[in-house]
MIGULO-503162 format. One record per residue: residue in one letter; residue number from 1; x, y, z of N, C-alpha, C, O in turn. Coordinates in steps of 0.001 Angstrom, whole numbers, plus 500000, padded with zeros to 6 digits. Layout:
% residues N
NODE  guvo  drenfi      nX      nY      nZ     caX     caY     caZ      cX      cY      cZ      oX      oY      oZ
NODE     A     NUM       X       Y       Z       X       Y       Z       X       Y       Z       X       Y       Z
...
% end
This chain:
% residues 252
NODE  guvo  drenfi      nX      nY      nZ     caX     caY     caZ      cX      cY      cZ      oX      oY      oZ
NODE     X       1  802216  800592  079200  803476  801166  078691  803228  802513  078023  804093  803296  078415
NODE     X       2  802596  802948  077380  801337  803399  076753  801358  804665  077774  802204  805558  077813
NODE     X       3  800378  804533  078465  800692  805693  079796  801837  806306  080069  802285  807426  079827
NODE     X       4  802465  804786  080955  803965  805736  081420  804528  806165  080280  805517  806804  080638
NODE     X       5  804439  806179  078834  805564  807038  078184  804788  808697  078250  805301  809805  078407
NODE     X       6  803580  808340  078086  802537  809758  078121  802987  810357  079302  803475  811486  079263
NODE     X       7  802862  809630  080518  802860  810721  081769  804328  811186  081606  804609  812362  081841
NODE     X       8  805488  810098  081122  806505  811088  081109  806559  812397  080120  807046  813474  080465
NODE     X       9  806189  812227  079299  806175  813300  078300  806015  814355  078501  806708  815343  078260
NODE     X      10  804626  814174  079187  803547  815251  079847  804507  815988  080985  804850  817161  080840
NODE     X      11  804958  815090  082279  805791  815801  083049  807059  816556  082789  807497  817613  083244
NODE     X      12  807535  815649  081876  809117  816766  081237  808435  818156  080248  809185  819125  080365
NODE     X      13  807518  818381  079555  806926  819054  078790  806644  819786  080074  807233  820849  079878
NODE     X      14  806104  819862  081259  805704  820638  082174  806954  821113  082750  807154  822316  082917
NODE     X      15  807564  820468  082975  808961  820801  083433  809801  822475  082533  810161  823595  082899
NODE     X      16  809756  821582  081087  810407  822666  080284  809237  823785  080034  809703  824653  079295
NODE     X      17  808070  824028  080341  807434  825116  079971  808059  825873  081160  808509  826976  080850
NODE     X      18  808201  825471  082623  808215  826374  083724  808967  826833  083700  808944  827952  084212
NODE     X      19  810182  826358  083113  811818  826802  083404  811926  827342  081864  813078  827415  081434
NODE     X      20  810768  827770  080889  811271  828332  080083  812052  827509  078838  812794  828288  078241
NODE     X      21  812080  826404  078390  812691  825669  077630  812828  826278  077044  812043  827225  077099
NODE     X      22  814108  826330  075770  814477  826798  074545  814105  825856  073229  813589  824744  073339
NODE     X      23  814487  826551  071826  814356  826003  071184  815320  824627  070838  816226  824304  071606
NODE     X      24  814989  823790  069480  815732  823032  069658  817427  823366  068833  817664  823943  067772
NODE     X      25  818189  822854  069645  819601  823507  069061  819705  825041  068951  820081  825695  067979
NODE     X      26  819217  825549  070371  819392  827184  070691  820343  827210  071293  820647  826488  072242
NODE     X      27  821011  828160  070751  822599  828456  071584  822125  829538  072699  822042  830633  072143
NODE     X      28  821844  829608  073832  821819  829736  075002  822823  831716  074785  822182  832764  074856
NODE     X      29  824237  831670  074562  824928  832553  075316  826301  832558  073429  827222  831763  073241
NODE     X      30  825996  833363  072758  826820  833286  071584  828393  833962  071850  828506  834974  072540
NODE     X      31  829551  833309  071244  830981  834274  071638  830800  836003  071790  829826  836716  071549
NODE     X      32  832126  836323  072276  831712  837448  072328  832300  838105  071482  833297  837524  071053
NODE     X      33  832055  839345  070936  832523  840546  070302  834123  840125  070134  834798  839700  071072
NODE     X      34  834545  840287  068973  836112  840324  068579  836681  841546  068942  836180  842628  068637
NODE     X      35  837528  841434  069469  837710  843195  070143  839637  843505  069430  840631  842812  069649
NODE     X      36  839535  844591  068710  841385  844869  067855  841368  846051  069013  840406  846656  069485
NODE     X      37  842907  846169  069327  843136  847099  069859  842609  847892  070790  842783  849103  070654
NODE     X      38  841723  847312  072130  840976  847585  072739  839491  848555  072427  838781  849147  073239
NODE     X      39  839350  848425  070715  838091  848800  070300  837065  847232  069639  837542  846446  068820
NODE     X      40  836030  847134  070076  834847  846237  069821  834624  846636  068609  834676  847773  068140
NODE     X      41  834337  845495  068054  833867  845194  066465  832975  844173  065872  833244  843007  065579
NODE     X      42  831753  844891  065737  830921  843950  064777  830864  842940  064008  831491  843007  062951
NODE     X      43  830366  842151  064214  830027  841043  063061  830440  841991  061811  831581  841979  061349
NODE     X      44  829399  842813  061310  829457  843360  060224  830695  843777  059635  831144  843436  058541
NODE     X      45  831335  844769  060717  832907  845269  060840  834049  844655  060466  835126  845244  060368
NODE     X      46  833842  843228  060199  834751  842269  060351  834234  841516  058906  833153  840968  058691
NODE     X      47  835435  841696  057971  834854  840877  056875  835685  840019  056791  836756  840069  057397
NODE     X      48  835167  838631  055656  836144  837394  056026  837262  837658  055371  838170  836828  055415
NODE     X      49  837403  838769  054693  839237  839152  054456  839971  839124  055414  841047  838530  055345
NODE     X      50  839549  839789  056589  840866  840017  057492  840276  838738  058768  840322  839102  059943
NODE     X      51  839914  837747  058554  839876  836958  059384  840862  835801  058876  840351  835316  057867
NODE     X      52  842109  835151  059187  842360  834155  059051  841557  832563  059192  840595  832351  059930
NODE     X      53  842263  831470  058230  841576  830457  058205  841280  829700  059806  840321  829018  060169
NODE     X      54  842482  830117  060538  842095  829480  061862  840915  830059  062586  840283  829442  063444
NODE     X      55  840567  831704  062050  840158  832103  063035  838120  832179  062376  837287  832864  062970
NODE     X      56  837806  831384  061211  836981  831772  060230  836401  830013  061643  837183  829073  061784
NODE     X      57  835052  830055  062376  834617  829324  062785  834061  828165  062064  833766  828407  060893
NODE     X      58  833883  827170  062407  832934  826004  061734  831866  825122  062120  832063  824418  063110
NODE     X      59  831020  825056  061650  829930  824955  062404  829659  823479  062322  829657  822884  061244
NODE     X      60  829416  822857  063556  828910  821813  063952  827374  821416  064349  826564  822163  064898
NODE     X      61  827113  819733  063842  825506  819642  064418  826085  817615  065033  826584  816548  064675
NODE     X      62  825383  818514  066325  825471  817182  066991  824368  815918  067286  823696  815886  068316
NODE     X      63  824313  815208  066555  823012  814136  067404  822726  812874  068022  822992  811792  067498
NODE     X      64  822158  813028  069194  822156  812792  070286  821110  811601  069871  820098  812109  069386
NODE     X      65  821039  810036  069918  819659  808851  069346  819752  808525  070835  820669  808560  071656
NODE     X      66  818016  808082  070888  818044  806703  071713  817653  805781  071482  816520  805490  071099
NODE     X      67  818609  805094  071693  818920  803073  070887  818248  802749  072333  819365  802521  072798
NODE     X      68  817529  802566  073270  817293  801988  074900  816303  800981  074490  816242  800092  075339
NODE     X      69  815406  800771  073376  814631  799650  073293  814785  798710  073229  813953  797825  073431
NODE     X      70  816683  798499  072717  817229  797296  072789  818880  797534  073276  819908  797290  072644
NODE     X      71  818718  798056  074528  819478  798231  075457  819025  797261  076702  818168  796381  076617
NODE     X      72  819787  797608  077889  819569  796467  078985  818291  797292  079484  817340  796594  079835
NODE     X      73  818115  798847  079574  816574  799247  079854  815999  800554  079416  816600  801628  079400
NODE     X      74  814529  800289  078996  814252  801133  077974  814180  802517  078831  814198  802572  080061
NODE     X      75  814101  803551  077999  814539  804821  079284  814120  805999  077942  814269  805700  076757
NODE     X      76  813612  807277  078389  813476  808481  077538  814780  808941  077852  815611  808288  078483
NODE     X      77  814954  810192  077350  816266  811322  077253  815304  812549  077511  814203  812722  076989
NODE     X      78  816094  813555  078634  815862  814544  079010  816383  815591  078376  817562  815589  078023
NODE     X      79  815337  816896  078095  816428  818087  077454  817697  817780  078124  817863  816909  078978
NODE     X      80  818752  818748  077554  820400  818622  077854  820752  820075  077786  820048  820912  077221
NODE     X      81  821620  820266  078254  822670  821200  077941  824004  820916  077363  824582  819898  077745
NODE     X      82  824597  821733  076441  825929  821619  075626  826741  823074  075942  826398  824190  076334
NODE     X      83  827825  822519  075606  828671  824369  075980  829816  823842  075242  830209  822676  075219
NODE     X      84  830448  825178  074455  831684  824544  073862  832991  826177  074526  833077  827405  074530
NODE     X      85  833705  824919  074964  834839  825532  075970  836113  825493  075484  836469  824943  074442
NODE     X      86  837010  826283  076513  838699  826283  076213  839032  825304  077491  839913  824465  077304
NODE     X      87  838509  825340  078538  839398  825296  079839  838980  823320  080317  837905  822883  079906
NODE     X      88  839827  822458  081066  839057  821480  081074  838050  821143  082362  838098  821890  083339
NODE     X      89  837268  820168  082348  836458  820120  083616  835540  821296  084047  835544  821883  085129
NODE     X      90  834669  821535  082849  834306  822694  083049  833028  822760  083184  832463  823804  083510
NODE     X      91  832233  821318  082880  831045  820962  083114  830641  820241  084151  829562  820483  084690
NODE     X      92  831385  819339  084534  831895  818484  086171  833014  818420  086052  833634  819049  085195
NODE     X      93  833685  817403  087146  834906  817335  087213  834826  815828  088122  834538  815852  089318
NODE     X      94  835181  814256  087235  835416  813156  087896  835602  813099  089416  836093  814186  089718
NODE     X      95  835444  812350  090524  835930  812416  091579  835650  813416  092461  835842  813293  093670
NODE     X      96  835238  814336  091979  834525  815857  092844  833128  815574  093093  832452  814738  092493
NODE     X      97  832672  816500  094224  831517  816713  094461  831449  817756  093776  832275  818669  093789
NODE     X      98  829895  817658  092759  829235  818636  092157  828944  819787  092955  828532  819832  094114
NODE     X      99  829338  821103  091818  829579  822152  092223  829028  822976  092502  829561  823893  093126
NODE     X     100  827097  823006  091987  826196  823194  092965  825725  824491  091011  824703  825177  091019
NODE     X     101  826411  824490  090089  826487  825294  089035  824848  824866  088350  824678  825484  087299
NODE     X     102  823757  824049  088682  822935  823372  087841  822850  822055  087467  821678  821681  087466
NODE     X     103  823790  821037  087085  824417  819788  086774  822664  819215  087602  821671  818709  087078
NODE     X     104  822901  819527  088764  821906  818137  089890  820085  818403  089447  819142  817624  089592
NODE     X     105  820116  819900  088842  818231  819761  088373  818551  818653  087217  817829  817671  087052
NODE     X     106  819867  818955  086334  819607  818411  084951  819540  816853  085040  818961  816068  084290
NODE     X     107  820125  816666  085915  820582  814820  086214  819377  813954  087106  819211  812741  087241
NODE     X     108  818550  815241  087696  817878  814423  088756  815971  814865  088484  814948  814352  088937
NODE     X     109  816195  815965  087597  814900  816363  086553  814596  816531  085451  813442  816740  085075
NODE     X     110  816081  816437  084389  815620  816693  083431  815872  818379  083164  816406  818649  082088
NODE     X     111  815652  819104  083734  815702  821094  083934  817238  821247  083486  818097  821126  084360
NODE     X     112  817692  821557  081906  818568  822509  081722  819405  823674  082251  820573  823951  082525
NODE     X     113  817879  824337  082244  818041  825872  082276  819135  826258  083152  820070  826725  082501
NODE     X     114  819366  826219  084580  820689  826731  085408  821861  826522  084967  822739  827378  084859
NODE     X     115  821969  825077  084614  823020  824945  084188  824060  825532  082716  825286  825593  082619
NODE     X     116  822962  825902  081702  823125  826375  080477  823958  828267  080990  824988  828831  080621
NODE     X     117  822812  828672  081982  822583  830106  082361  823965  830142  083394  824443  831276  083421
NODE     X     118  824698  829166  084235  825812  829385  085059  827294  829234  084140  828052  830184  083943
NODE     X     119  827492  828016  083698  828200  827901  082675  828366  829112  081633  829264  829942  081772
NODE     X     120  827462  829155  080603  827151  830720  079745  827686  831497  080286  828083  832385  079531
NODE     X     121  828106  831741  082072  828834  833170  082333  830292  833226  082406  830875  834274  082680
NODE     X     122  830996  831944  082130  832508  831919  082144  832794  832123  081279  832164  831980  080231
NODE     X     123  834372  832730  081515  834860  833320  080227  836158  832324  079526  837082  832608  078763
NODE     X     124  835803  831265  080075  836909  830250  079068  835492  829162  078147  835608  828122  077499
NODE     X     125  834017  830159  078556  832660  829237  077518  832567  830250  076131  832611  831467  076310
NODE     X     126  832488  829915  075297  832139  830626  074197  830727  830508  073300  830168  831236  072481
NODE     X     127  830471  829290  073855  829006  829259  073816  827839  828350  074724  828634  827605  075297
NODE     X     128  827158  828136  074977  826268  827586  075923  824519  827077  075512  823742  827944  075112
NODE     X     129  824241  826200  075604  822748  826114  074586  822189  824928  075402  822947  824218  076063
NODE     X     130  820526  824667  075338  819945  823953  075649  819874  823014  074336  820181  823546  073269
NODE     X     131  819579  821970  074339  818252  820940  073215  817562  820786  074072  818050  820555  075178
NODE     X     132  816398  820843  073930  815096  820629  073985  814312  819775  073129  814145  818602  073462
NODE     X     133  813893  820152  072241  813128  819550  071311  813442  817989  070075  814242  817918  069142
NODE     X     134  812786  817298  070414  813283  815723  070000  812721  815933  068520  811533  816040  068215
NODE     X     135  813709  815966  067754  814144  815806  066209  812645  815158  065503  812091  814060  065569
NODE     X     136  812306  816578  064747  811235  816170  063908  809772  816373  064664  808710  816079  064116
NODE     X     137  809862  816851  065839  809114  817430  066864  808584  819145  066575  809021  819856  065669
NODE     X     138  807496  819568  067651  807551  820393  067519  807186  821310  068845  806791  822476  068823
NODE     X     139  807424  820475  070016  807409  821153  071648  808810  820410  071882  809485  819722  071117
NODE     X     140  808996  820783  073175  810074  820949  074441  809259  819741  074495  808055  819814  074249
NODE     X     141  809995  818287  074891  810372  817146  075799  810765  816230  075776  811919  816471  075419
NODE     X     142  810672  814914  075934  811598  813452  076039  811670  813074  074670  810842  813093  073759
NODE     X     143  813298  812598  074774  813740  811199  073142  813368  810752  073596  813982  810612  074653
NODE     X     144  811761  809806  073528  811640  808611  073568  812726  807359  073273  813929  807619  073240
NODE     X     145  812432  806529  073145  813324  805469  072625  813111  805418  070669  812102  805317  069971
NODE     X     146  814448  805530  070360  813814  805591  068842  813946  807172  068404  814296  807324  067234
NODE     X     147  813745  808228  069074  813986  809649  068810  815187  809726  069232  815885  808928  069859
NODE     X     148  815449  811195  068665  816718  811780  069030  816432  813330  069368  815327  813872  069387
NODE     X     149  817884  814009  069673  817880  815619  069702  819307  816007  069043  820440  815610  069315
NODE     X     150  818829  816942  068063  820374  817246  067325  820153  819302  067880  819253  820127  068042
NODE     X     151  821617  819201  067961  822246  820981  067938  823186  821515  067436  824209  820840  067313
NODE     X     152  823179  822668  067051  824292  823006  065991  824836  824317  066824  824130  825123  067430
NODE     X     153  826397  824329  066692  826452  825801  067158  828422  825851  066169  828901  825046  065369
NODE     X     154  828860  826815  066603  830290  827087  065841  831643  826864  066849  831721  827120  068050
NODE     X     155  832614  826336  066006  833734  826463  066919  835101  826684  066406  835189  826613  065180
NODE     X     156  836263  826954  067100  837728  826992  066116  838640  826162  066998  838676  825887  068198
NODE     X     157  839510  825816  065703  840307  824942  066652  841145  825349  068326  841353  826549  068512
NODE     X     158  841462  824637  069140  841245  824412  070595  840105  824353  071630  840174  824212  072851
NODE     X     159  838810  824531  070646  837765  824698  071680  837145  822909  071776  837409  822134  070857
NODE     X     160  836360  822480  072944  835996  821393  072907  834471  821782  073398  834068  822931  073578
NODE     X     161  833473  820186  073630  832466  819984  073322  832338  819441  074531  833135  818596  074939
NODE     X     162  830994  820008  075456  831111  819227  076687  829461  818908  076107  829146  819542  075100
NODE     X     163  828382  817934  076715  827009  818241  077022  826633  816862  078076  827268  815859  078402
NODE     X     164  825737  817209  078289  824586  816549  079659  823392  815914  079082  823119  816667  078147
NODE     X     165  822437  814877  079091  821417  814270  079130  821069  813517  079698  821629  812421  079657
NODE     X     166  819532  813836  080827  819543  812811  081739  819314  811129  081658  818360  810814  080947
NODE     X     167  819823  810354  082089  818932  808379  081886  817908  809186  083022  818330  809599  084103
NODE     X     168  816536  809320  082577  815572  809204  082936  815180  808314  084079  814847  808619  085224
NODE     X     169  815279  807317  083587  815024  805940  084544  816303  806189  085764  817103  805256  085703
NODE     X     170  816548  806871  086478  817408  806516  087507  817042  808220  088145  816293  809095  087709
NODE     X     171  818186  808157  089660  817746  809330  090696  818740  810306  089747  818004  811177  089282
NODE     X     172  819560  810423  089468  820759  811670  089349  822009  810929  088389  823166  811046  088793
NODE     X     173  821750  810209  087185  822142  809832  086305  822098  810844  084582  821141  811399  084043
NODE     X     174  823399  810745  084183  823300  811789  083053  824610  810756  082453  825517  810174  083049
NODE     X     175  824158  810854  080692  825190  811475  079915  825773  812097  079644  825385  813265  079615
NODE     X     176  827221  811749  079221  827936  813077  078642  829442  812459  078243  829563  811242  078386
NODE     X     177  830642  813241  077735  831887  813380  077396  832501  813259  078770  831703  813403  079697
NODE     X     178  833969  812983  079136  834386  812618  080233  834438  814106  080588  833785  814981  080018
NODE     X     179  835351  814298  081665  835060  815385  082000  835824  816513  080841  835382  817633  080583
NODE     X     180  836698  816077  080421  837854  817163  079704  836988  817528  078555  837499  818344  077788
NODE     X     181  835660  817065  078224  835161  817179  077092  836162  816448  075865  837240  815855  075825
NODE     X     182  835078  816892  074891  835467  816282  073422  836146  817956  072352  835712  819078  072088
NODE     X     183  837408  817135  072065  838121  818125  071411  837790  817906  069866  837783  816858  069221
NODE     X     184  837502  819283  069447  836355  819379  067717  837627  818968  066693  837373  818313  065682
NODE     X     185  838833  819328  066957  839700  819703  066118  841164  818487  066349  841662  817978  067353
NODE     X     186  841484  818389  064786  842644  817480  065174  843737  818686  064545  843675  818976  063351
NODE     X     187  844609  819269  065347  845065  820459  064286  844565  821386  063954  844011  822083  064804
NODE     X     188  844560  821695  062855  843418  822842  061986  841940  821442  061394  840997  821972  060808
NODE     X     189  841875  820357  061518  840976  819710  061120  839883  819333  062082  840046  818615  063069
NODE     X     190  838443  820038  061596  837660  819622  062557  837108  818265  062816  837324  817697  061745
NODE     X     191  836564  817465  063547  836245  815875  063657  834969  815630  063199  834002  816376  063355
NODE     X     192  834983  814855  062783  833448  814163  062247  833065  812990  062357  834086  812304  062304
NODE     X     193  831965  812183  062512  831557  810961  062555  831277  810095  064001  831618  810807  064945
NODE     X     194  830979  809333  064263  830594  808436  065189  831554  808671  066933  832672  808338  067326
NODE     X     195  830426  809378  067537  831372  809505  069002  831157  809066  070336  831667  809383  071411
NODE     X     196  830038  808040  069913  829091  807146  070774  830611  806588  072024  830606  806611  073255
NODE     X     197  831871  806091  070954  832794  805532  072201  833413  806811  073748  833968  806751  074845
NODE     X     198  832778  807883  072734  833790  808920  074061  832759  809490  075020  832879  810490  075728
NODE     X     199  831509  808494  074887  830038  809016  075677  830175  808279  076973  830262  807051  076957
NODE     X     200  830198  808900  078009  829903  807506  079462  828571  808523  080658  828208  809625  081070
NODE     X     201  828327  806883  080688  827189  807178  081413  827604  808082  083518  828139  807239  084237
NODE     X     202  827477  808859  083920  827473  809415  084960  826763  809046  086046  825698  808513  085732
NODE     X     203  827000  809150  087478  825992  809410  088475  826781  810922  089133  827901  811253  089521
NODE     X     204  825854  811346  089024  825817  813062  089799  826469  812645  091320  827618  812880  091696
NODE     X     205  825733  812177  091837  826147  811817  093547  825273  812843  094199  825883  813290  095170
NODE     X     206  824152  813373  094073  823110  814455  094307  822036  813887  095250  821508  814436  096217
NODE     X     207  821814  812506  094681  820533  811971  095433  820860  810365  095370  820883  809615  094393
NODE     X     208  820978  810237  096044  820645  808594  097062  819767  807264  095517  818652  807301  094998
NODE     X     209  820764  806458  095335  820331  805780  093845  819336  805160  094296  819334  805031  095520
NODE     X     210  818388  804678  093680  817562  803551  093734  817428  802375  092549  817887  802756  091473
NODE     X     211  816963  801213  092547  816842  800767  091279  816779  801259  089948  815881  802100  089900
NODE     X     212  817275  801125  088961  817048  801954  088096  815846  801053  087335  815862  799826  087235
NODE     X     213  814696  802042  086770  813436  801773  086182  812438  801715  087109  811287  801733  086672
NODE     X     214  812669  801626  088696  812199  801337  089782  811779  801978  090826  811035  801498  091681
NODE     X     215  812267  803194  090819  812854  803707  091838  811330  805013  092023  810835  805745  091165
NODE     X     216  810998  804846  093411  809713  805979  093201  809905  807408  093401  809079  808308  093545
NODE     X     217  811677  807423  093370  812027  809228  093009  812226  809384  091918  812465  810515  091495
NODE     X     218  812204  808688  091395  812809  809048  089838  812022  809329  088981  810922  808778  089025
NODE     X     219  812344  810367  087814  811488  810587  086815  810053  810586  086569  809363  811576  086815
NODE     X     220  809648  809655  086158  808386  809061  085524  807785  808751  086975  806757  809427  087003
NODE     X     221  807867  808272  087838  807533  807879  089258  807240  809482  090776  806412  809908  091581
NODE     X     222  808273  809662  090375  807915  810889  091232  806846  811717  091288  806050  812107  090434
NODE     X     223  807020  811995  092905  805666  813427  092767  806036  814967  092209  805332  815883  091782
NODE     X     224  806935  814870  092340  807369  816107  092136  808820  816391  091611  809389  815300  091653
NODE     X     225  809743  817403  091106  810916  817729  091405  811395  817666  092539  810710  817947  093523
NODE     X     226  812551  817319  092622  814100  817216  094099  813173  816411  094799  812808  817068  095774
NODE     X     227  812341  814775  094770  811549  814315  095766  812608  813866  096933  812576  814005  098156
NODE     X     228  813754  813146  095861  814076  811890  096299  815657  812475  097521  815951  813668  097588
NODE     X     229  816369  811494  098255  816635  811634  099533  818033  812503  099032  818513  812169  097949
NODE     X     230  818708  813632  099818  819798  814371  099377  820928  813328  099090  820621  812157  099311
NODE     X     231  822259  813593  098604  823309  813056  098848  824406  814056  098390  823988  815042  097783
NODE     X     232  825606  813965  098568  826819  814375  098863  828080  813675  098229  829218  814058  098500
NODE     X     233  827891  812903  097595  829016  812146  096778  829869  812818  095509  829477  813581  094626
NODE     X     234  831250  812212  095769  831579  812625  094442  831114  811958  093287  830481  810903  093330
NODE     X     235  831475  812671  092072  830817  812286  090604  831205  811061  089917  832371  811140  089529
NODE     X     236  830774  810219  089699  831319  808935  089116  830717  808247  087943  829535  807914  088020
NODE     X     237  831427  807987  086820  831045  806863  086095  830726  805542  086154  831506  804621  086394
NODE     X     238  828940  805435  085808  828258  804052  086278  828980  803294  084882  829410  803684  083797
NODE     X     239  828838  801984  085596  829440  800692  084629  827801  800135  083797  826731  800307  084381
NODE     X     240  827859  799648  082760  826410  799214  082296  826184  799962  081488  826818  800903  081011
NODE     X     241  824791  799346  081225  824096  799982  080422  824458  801146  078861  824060  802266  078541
NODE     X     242  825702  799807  078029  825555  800090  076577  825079  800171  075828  824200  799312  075899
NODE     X     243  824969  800818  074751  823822  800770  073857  822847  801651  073872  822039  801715  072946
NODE     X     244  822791  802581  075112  821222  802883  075439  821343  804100  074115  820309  804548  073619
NODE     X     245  822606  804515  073675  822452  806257  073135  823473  805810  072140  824442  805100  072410
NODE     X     246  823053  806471  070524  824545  806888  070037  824573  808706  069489  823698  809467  069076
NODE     X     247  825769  808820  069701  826257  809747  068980  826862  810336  068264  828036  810379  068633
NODE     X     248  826640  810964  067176  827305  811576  065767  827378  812808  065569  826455  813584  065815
NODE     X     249  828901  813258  064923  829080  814836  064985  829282  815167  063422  830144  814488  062862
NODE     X     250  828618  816096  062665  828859  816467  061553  829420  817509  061191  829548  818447  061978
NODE     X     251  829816  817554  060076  830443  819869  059819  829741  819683  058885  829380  818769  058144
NODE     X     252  829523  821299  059130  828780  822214  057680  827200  822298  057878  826501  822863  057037
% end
């Protein structure tokens, strides 16, 4: 047991050096420039006098546990990507075939990076970020079971919370928020506390399932990245496997 958690480690740690991993809770792609009157304006330029309360951001830290040791099967967590958006379905979209934006490295390797870097270029994203690094760590790679990954970035009310983390143990399986994402704000009030119920587990539809814990494309088993057989399906929520993750959102 011993091993396989090592070789996974070792392989996702190889993974995130190649593709460049970020730090942990790095915002990837920050809002852009406040622009009055078709002139751009500085951070600096802009003092919190003339910013209204709606428009004064608030900063969130999200974290991501894995409970899988006493789940139906024990499983690491892959870096993720997070993005906080206006528009919905902006990270997948239920019932669709994936859109080819990154989603299928993150679900079927673990690899962030495209997906953080495609997303990051729309203009209804205001911000975009990897986790990487498992809480209390100090490299790029797997929540074991028992670890976590927390990230912090800012938001104002109407923006929501999408992110990705792969179940390890399977071909093209990820966590995340349904598709519409998670909305920060009730009103002018941002949300806080326990959001483990609005988490469901995914299959990408990228690659051909196999047993999960079993399967010799998957993760920990594979020879390589993209081993295992193509597929073409739309995106669907797997049934099972509660418990494996919780999640909690804080302000300030």
């Amino acid at each position: 047991m011993l091993l396989r958690k090592l070789s996974i480690a070792l392989a996702l740690a190889l993974l995130l050096a190649a593709c460049g991993g970020s730090d942990e809770g790095d915002a990837g792609s920050a809002a852009p420039d406040t622009t009055v009157a078709g002139e751009e304006m500085t951070d600096e330029e802009m003092s919190d006098e003339e910013m209204t309360d709606e428009e004064m951001p608030t900063t969130f830290t999200v974290t991501v546990t894995n409970m899988s040791d006493s789940a139906e099967l024990a499983t690491p967590l892959a870096p993720g990507a997070f993005i906080v958006h206006t528009s919905m379905e902006t990270l997948f979209a239920d019932g669709i075939v994936d859109r080819g934006e990154g989603l299928e490295a993150l679900a079927e390797d673990g690899d962030p990076s495209s997906l953080v870097t495609s997303l990051g270029a729309l203009t209804t994203v205001s911000t975009s970020g990897a986790f990487a690094n498992p809480d209390g760590g100090g490299e790029a790679g797997p929540a074991l079971p028992g670890s976590s990954y927390s990230f912090t970035f800012e938001a104002t009310p109407g923006d929501y919370l999408s992110f990705a983390t792969m179940f390890v143990q399977s071909n093209d399986w990820f966590f995340a928020p349904a598709s519409s994402g998670i909305s920060l704000f009730e009103g002018d009030m941002p949300v806080a506390g326990d959001l483990t119920d609005l988490i469901g587990l995914w299959d990408a539809g990228t690659e051909v399932d196999e047993v999960p814990g079993e399967g010799a494309n998957q993760a920990p088993r594979q020879a390589g990245p993209n081993t295992g057989d193509n597929q073409s399906a739309p995106i669907a929520e797997v049934d099972g496997y509660s418990g494996t993750i919780t999640v909690s959102i804080a302000v300030g």
